[in-house]
C-alpha positions in Angstrom: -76.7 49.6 48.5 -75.5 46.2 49.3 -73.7 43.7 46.9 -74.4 40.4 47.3 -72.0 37.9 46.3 -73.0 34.7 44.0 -70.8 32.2 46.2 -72.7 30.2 48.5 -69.7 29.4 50.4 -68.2 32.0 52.8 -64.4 32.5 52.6 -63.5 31.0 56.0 -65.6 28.2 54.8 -63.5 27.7 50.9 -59.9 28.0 53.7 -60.9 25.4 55.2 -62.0 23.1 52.6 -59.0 23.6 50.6 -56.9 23.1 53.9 -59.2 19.8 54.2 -58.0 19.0 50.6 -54.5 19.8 50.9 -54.6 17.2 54.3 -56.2 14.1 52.0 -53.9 14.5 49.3 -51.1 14.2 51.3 -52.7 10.9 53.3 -53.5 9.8 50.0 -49.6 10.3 48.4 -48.1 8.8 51.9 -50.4 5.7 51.7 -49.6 5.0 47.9 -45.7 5.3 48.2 -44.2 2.7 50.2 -41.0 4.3 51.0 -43.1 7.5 52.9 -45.6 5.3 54.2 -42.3 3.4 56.3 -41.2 6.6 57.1 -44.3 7.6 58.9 -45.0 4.5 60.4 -41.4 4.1 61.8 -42.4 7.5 63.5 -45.5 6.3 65.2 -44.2 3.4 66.2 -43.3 3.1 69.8 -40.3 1.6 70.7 -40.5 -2.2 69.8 -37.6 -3.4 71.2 -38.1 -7.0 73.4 -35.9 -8.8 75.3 -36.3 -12.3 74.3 -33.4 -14.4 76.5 -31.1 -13.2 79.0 -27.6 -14.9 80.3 -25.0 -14.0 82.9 -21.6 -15.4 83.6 -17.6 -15.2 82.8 -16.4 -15.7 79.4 -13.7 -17.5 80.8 -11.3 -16.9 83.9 -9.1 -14.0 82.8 -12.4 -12.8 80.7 -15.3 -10.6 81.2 -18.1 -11.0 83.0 -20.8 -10.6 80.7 -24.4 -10.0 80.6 -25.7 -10.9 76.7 -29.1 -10.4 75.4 -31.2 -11.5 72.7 -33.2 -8.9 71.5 -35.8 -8.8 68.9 -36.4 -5.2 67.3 -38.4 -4.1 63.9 -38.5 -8.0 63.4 -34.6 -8.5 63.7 -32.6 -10.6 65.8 -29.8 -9.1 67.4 -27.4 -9.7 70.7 -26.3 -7.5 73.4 -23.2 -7.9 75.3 -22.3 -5.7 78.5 -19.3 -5.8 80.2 -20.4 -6.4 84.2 -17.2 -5.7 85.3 -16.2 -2.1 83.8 -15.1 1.3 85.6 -18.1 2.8 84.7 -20.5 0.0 85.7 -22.5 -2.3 83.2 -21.2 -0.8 79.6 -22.2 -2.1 76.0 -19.2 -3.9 74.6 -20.9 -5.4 71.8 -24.2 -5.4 69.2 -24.4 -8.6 67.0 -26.5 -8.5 64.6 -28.4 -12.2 63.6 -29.0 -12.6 60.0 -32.2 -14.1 60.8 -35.6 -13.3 62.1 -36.9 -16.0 63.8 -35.8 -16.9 67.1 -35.0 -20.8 67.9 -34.1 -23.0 70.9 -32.0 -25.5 71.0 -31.3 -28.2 73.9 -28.9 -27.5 76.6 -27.8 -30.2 79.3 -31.5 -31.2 79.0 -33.2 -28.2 78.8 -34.5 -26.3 76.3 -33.2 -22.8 75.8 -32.9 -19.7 73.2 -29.5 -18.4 74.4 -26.5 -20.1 76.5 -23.1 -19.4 77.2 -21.3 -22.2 77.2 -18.2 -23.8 76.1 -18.7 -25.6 72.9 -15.1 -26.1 71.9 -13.9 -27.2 75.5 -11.0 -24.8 75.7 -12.0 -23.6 78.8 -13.3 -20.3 77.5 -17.3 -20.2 77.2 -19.2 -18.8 73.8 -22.3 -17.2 73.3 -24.4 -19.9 71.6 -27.8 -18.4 70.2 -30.5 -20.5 67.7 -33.0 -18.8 65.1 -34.4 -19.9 61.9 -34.2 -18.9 58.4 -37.0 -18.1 56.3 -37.0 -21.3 55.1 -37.2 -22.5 59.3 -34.3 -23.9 58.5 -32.5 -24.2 62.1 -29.0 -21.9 62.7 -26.9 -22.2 65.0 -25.3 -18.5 66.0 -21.6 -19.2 68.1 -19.7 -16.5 68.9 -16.1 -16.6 70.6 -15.0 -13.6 72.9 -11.3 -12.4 71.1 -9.1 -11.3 73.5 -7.1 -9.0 71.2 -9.8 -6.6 69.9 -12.3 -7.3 73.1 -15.2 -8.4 70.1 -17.0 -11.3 69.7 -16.2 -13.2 66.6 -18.1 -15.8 64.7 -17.6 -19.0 65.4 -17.6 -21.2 61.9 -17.4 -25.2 61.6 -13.7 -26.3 60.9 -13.3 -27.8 57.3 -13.0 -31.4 56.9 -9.9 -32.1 55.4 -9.4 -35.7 53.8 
């Protein structure tokens, strides 16, 4: 004598549609909370790392020679300096974070550009001049100076005007 069950469904068949469940409400939960749904794109993502502007030369004569580049990555602004001249070939000697987004240009010697060395000050010793834009597109003007003492690159503010 055979039993016959009253489920229309076999049991491979109610596996896999509570595995097909399990799968939606877990797309559903990462698509409503932001903080998970970052997470998950930042690990699709391929790397979006671009090189916007790149500049060679000396700091100064006693100084580095440098290679810096302006970098734009997960829609910030940053600068790379490498030291060309180290034991161990080209070597990262600083990351600079810009605290804006938007990359700008500027004129240089008649030309327009979106990252120089060059010496601003006229002391002989070159600095890393890079534009951008705040959110208000608002123009900056990023200046960093190479510091001898702790081999970093400071940032270069206007002097106070003093009456």
């Amino acid at each position: 004598m055979t039993t016959k069950t009253d489920s229309t469904f076999s049991k491979n068949e109610l596996v896999l549609m509570l595995a097909l469940a399990l799968v939606a409400m877990t797309i559903t939960t990462v698509a409503v909370v932001p903080s998970l749904r970052d997470k998950v794109k930042a690990a699709f993502e391929l790397g979006d790392r671009e090189i916007l502007a790149k500049v060679s030369g000396r700091i100064s004569v006693k100084g580095p020679r440098v290679t810096v580049l302006k970098i734009r990555e997960k829609n910030r602004l940053s600068l790379e300096v490498y030291d060309l001249d180290g034991a161990d070939g080209m070597g990262l000697i600083a990351k600079i974070p810009l605290a804006e987004s938007r990359d700008g240009y500027f004129s240089l010697q008649g030309n327009a550009t979106n990252l120089a060395l060059t010496d601003v000050d006229s002391d002989g010793q070159m600095e890393i001049v890079a534009p951008t834009y705040d959110e208000q597109m608002v123009p900056r003007l990023n200046i960093y100076k190479y510091n001898f003492d702790t081999k970093g690159f400071d940032k270069v503010t206007a002097p106070s005007e003093e009456h």
